[in-house]
DSSP file (Angstrom, degrees, kcal/mol; ACC not computed):
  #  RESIDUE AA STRUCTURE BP1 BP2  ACC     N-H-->O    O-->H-N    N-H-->O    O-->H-N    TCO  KAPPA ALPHA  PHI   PSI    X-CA   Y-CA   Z-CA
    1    1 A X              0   0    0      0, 0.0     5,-0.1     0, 0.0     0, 0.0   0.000 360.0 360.0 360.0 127.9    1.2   12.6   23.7
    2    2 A X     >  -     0   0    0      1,-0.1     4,-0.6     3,-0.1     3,-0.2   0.012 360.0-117.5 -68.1 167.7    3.8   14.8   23.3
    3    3 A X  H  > S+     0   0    0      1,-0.2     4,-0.5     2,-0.2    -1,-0.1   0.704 113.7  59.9 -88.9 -30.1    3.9   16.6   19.5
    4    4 A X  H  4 S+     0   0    0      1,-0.2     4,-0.3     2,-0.1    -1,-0.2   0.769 103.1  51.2 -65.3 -22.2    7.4   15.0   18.8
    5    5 A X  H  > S+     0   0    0     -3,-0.2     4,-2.5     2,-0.1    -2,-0.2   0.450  95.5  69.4 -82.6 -22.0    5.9   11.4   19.2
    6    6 A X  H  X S+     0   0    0     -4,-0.6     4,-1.3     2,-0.2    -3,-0.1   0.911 100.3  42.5 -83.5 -32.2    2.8   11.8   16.8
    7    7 A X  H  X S+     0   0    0     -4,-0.5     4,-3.6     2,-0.2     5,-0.4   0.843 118.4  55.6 -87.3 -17.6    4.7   12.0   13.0
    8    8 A X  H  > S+     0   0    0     -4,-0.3     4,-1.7     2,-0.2    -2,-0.2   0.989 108.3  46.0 -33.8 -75.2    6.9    8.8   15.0
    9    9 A X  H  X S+     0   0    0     -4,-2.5     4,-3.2     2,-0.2    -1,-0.2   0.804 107.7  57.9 -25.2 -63.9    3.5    7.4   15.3
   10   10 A X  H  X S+     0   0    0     -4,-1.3     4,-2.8     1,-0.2     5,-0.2   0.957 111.4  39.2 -31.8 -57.9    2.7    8.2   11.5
   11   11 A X  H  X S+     0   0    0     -4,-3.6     4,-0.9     2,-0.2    -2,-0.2   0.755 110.3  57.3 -89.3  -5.2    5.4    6.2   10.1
   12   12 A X  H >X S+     0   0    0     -4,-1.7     3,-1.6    -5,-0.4     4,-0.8   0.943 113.8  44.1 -64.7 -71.6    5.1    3.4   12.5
   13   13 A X  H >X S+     0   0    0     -4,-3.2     4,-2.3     1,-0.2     3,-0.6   0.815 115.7  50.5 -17.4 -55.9    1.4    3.1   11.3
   14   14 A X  H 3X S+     0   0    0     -4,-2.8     4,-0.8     1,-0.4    -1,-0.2   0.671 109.4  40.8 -86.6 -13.6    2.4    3.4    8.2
   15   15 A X  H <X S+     0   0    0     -3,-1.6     4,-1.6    -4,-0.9    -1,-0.4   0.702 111.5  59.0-103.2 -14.9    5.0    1.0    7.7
   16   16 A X  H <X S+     0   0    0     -4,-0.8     4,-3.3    -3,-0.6     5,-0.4   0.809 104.3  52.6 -61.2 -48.8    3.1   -1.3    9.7
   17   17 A X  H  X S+     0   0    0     -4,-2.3     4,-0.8     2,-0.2    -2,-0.2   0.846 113.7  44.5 -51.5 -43.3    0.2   -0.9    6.9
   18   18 A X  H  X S+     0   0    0     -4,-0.8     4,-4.8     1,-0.2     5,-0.2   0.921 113.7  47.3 -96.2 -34.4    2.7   -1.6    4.2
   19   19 A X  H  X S+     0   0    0     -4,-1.6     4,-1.5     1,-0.2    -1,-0.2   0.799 108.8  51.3 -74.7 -14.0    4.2   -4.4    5.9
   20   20 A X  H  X S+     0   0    0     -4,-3.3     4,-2.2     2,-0.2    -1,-0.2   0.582 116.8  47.2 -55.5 -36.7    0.7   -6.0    6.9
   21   21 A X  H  X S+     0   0    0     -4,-0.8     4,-2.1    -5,-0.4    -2,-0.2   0.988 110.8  50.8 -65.9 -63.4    0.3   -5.4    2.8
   22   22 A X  H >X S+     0   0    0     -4,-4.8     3,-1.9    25,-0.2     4,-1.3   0.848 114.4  43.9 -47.1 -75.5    3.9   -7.0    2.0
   23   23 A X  H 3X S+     0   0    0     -4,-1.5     4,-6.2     1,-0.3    -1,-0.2   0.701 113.1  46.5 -31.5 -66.2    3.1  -10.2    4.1
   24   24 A X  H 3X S+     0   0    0     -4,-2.2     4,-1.5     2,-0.2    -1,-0.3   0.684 109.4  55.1 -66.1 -20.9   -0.7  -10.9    2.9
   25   25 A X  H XX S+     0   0    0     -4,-2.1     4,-2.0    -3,-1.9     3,-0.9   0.964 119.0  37.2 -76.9 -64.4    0.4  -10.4   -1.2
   26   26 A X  H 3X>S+     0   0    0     -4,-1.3     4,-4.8     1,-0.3     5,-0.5   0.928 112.9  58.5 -44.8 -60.8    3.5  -13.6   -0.3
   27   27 A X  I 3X>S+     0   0    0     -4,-6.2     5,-2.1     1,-0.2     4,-1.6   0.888 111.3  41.0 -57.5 -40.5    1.0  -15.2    1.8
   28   28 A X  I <<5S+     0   0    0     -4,-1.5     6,-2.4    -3,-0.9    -2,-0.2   0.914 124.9  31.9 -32.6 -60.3   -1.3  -15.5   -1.4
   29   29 A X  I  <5S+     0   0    0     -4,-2.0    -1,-0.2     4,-0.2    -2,-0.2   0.601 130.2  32.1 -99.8  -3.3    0.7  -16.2   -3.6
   30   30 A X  I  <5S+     0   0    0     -4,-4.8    -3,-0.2    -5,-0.3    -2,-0.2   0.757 130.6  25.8 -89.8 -38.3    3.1  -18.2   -1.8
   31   31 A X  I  <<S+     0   0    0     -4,-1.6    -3,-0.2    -5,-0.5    -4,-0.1   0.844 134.7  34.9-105.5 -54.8    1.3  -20.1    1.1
   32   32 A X  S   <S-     0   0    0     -5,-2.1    -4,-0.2     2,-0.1    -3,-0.2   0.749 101.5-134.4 -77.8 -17.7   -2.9  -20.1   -1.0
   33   33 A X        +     0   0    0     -6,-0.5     2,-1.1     1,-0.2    -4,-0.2   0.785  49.2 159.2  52.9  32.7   -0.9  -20.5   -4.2
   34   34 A X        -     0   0    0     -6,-2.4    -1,-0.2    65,-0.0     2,-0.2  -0.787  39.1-134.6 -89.5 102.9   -3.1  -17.7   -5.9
   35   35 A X        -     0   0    0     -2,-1.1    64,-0.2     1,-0.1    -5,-0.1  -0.479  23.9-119.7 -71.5 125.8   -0.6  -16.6   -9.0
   36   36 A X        -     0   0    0     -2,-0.2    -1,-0.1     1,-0.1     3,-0.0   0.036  19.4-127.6 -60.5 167.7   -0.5  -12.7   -9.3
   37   37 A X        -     0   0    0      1,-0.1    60,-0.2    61,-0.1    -1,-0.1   0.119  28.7 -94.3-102.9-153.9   -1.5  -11.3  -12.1
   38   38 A X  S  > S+     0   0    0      2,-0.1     4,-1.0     3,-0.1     3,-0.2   0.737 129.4  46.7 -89.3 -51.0    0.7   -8.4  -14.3
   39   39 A X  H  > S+     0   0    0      1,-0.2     4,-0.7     2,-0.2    41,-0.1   0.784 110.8  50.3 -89.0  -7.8   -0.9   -5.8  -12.7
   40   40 A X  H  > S+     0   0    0      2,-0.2     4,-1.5     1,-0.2     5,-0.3   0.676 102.6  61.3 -55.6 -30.3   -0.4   -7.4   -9.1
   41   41 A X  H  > S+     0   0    0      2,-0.2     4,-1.0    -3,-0.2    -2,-0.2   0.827 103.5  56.6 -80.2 -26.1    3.2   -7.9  -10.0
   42   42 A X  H  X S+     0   0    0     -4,-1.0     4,-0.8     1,-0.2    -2,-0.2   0.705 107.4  41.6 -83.1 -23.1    3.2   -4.0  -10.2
   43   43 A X  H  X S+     0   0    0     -4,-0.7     4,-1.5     2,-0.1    -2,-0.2   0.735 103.0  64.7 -80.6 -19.2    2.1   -3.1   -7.1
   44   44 A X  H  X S+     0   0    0     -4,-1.5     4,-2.3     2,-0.3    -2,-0.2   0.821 106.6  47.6 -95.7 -53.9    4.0   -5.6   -5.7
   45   45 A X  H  X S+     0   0    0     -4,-1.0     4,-1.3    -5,-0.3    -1,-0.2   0.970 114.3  50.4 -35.1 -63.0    6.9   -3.4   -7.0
   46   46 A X  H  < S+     0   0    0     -4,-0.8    -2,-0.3     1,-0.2    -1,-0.2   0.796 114.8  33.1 -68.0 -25.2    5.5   -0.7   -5.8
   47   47 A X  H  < S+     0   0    0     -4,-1.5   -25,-0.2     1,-0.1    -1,-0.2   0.536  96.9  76.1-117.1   8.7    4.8   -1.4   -2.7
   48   48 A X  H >X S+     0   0    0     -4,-2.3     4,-0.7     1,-0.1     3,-0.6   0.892  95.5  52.8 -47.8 -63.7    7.6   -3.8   -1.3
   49   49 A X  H 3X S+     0   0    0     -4,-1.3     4,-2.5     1,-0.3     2,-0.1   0.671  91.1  71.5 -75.1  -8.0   10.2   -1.1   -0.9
   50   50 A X  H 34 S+     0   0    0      2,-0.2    -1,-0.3     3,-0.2   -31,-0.1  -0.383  91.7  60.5 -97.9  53.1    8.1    1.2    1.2
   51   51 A X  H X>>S+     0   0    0     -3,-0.6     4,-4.0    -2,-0.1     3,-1.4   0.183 112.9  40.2-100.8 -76.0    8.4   -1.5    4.4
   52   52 A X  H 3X5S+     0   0    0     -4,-0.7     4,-3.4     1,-0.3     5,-0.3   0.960 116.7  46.4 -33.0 -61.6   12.1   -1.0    4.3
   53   53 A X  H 3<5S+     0   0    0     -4,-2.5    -1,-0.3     1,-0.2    -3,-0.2   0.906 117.0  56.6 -63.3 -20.7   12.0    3.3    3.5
   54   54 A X  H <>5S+     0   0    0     -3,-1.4     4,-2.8     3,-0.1    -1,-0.2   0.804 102.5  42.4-101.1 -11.1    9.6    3.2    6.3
   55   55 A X  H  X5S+     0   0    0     -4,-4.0     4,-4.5     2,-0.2    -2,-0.2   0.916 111.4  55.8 -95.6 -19.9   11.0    1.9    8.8
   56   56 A X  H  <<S+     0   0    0     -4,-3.4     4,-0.2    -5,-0.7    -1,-0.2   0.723 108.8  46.8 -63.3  -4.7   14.1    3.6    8.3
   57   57 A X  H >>>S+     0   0    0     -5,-0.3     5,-1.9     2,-0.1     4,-1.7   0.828 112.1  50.7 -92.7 -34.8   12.6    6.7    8.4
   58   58 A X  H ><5S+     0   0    0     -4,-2.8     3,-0.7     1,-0.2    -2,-0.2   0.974 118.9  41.8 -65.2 -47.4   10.6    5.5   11.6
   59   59 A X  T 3<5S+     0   0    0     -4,-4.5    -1,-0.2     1,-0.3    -2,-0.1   0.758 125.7  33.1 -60.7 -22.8   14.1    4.4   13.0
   60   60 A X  T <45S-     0   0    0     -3,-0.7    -1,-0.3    -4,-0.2    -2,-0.2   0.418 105.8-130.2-114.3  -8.1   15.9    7.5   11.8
   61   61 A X  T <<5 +     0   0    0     -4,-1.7     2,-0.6    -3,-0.7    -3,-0.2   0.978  42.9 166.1  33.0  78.2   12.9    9.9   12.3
   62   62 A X    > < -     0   0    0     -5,-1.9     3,-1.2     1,-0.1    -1,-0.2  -0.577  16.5-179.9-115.1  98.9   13.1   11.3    9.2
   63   63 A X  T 3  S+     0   0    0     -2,-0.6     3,-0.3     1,-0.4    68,-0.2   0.326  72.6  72.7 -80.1  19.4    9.8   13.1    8.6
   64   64 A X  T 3   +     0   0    0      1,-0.1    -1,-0.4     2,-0.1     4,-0.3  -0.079  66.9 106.3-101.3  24.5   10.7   14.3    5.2
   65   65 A X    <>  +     0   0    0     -3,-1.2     4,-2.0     2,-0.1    -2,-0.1   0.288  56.8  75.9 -37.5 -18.3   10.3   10.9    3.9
   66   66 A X  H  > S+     0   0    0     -3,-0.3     4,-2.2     2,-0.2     5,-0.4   0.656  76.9  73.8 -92.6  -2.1    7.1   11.4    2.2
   67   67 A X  H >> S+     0   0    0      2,-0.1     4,-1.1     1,-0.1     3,-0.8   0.935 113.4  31.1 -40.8 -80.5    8.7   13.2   -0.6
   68   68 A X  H >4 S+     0   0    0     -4,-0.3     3,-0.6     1,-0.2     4,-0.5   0.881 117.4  52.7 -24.7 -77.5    9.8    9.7   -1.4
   69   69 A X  H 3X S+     0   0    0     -4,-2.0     4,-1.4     1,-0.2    -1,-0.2   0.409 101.1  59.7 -76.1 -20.9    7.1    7.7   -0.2
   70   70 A X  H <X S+     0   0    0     -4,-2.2     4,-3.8    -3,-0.8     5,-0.4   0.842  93.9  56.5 -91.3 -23.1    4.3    9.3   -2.0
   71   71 A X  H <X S+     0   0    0     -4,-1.1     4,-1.6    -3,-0.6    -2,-0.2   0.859 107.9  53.8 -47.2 -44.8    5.1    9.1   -5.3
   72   72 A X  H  > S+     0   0    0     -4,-0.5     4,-2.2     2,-0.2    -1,-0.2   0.886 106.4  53.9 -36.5 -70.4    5.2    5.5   -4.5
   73   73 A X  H  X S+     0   0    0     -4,-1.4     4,-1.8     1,-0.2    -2,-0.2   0.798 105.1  54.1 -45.4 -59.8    1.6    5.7   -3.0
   74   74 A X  H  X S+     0   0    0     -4,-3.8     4,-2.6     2,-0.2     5,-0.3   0.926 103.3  53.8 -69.6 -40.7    0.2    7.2   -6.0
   75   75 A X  H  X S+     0   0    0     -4,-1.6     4,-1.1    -5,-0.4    -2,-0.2   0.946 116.0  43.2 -44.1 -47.7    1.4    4.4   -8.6
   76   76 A X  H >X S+     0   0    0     -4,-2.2     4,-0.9    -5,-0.2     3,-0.6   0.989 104.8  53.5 -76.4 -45.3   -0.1    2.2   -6.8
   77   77 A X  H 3X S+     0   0    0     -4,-1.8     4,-7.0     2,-0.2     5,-0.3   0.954 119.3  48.3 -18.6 -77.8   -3.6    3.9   -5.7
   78   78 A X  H 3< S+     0   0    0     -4,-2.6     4,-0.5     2,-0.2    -1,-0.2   0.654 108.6  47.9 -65.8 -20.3   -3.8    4.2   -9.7
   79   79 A X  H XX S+     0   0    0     -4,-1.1     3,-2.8    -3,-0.6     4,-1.0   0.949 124.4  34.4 -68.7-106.6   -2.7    0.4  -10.6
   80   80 A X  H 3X S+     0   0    0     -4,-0.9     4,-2.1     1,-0.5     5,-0.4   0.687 115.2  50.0-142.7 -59.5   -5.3   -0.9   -8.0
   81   81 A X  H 3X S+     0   0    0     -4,-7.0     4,-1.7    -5,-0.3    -1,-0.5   0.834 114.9  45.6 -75.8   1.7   -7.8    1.5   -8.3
   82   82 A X  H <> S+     0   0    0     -3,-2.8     4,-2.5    -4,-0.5    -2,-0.3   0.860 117.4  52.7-107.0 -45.5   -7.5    0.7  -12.7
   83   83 A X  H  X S+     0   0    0     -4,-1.0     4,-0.6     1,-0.3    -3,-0.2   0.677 108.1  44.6 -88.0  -4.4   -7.5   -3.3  -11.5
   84   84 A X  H  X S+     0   0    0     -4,-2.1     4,-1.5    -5,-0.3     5,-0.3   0.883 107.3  62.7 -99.1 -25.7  -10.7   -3.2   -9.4
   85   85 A X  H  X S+     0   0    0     -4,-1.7     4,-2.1    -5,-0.4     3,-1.0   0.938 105.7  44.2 -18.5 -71.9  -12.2   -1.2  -12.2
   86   86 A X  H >< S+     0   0    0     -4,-2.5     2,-2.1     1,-0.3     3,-2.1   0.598 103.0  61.3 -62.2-112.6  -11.8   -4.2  -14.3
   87   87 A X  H 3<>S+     0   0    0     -4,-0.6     5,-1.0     6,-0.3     4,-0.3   0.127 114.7  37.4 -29.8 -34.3  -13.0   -6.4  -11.7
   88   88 A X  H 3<5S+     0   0    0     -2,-2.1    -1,-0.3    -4,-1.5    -2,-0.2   0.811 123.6  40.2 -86.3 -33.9  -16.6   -4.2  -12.0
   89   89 A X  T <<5S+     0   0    0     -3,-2.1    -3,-0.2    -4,-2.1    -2,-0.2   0.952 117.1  48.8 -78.8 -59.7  -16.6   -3.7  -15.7
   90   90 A X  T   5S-     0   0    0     -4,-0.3    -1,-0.2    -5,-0.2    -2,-0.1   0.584 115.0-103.0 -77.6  -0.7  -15.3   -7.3  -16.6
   91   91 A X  T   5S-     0   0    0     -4,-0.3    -3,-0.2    -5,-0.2    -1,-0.1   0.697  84.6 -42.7 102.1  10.6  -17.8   -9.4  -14.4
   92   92 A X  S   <S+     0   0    0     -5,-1.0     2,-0.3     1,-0.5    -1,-0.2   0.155 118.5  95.4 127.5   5.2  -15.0  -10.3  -11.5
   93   93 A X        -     0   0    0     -6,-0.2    -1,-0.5     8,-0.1     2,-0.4  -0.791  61.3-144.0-122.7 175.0  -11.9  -11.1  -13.7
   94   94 A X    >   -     0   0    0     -2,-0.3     3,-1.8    -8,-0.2     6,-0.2  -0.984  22.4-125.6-136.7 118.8   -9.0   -8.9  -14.8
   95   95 A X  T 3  S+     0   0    0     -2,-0.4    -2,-0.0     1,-0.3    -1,-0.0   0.145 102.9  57.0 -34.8  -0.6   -7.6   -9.4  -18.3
   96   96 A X  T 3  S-     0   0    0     -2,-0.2    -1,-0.3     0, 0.0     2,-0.1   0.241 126.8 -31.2-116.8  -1.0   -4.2   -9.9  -17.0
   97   97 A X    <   -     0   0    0     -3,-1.8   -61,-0.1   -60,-0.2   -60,-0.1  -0.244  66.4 -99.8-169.7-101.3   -4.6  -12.4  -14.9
   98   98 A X  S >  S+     0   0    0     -2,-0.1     3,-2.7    -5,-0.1     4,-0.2   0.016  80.4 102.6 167.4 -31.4   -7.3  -13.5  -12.8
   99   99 A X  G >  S+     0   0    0      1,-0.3     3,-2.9   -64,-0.2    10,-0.2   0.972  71.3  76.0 -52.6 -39.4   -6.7  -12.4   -9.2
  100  100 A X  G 3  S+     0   0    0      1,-0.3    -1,-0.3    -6,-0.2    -8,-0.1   0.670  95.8  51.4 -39.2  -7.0   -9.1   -9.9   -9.6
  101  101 A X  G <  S+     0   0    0     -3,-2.7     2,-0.6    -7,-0.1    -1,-0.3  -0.050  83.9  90.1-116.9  23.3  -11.6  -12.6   -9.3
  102  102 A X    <   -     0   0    0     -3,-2.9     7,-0.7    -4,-0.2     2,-0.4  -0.994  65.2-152.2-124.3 125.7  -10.6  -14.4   -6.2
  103  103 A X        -     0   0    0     -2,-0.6     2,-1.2     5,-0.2     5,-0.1  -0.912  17.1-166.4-100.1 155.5  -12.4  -13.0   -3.2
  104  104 A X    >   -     0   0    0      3,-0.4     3,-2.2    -2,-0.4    -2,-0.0  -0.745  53.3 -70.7-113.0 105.4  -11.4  -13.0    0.0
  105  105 A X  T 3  S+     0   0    0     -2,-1.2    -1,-0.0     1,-0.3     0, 0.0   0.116 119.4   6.5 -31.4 123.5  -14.3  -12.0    2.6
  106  106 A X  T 3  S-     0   0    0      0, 0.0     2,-0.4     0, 0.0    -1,-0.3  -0.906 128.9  -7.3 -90.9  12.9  -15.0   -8.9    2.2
  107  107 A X    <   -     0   0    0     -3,-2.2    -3,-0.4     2,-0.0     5,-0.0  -0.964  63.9 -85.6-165.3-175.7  -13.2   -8.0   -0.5
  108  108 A X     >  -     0   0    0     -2,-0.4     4,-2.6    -5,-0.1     3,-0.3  -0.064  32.3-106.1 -87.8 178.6  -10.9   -8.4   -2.8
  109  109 A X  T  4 S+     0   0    0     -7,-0.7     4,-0.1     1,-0.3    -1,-0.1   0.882 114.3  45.0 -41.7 -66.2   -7.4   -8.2   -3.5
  110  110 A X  T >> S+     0   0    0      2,-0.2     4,-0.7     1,-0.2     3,-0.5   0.629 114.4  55.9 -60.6 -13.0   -6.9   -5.4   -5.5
  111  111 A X  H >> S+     0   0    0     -3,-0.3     3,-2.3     2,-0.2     4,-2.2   0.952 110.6  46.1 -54.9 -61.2   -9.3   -3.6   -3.1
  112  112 A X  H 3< S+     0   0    0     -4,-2.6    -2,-0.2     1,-0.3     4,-0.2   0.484 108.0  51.5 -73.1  20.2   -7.3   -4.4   -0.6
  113  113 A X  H <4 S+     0   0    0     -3,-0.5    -1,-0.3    -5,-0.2    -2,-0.2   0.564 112.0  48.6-105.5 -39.4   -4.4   -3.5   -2.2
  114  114 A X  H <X S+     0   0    0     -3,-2.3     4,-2.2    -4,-0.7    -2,-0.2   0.702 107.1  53.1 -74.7 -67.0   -6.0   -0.2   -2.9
  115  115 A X  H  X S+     0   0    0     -4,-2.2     4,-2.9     1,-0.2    -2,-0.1   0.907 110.1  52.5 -53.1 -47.2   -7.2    0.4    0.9
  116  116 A X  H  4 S+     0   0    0     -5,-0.4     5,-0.3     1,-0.2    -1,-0.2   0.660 115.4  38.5 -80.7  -6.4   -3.0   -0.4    2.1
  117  117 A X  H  > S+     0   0    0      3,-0.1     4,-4.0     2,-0.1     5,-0.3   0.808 117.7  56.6-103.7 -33.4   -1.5    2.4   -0.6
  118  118 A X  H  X S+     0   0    0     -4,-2.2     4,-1.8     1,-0.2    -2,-0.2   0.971 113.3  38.3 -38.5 -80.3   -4.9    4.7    0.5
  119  119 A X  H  X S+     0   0    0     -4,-2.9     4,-1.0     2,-0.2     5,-0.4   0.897 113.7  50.5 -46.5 -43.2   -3.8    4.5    4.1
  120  120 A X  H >> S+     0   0    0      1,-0.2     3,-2.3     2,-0.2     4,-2.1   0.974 116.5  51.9 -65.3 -52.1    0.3    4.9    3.7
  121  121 A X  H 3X S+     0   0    0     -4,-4.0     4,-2.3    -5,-0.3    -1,-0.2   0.820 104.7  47.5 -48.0 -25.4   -0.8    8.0    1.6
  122  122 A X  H 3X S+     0   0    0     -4,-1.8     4,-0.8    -5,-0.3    -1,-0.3   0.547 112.1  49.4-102.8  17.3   -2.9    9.7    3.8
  123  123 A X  H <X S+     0   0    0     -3,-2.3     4,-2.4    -4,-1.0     5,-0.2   0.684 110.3  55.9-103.5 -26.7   -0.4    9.4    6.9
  124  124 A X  H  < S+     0   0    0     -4,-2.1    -2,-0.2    -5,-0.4    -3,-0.1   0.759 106.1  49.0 -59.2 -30.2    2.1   10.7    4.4
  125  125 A X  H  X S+     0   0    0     -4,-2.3     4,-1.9     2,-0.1     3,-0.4   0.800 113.8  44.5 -58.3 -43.1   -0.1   13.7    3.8
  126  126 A X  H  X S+     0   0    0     -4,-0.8     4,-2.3    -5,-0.2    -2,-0.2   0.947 108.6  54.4 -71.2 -24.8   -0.6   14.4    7.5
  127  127 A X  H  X S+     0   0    0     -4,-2.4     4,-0.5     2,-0.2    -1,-0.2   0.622 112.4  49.0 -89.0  -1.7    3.0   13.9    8.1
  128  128 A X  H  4 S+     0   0    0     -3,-0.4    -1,-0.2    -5,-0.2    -2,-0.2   0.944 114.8  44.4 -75.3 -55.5    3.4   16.8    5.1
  129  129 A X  H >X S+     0   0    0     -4,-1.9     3,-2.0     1,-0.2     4,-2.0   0.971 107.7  53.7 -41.3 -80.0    1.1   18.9    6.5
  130  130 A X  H 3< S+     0   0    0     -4,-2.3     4,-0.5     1,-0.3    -1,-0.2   0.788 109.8  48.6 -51.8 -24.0    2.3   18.6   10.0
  131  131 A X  T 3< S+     0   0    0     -4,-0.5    -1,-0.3    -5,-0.2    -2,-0.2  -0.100 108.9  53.2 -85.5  38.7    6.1   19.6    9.0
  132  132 A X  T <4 S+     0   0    0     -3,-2.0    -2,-0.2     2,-0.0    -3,-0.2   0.442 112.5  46.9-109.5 -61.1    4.8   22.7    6.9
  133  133 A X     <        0   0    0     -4,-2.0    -2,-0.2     1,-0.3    -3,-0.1   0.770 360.0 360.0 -46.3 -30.9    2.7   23.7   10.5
  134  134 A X              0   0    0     -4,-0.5    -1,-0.3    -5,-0.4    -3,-0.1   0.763 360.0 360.0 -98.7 360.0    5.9   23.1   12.3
């Protein structure tokens, strides 16, 4: 694969990731009717706008996008990793809500909530990396 095609590749992944994210939080709480929590409602924030900013970067191939896009990535990481915390410390519930207690085989929301800002971040670090190389 040619070397122009691969950070392309990144933010396709990666906006795919977020939009996979975006999709499954509505379908929860819209289609399963599982009411988001406070600190769901903050990732939600957080991680909503990055379908749009990445596929405009995919479209516009702007690979200086994770300036942006990580900052994003870390609010959320810390939000999600704080709410699955509670979920271990508080016996499966989160004081703000409850999703923290609904699982969904094999894990739970805020893991997987947690897994989808993991993943956008670390193709936003290789796609840092690789424009520093280049």
């Amino acid at each position: 694969m040619p070397a122009r095609r691969r950070p392309r590749s990144l933010l396709a992944a990666a906006t795919l990731v977020a939009a996979v994210a975006t999709t499954g939080s509505l379908t929860y709480s819209l289609v399963l009717g599982y009411p988001p929590c406070e600190l769901c409602w903050y990732q939600r924030i957080l991680m909503y706008p990055l379908v749009g900013v990445l596929a405009y970067a995919w479209y516009t191939e702007d690979y200086g996008v994770y300036r942006l896009v990580l900052p994003f990535c870390a609010g959320g990481i810390a939000l999600a990793a704080y709410q699955s915390y509670l979920q271990r410390v508080a016996g499966g519930t989160c004081t703000l809500g409850g999703c923290a207690a609904i699982h969904v085989r094999p894990v739970t929301i805020p893991n997987q909530s947690l897994v989808a800002f993991c993943l956008i971040a670390l193709g936003m670090v290789v796609l840092a990396v690789r424009g520093r190389r280049a």
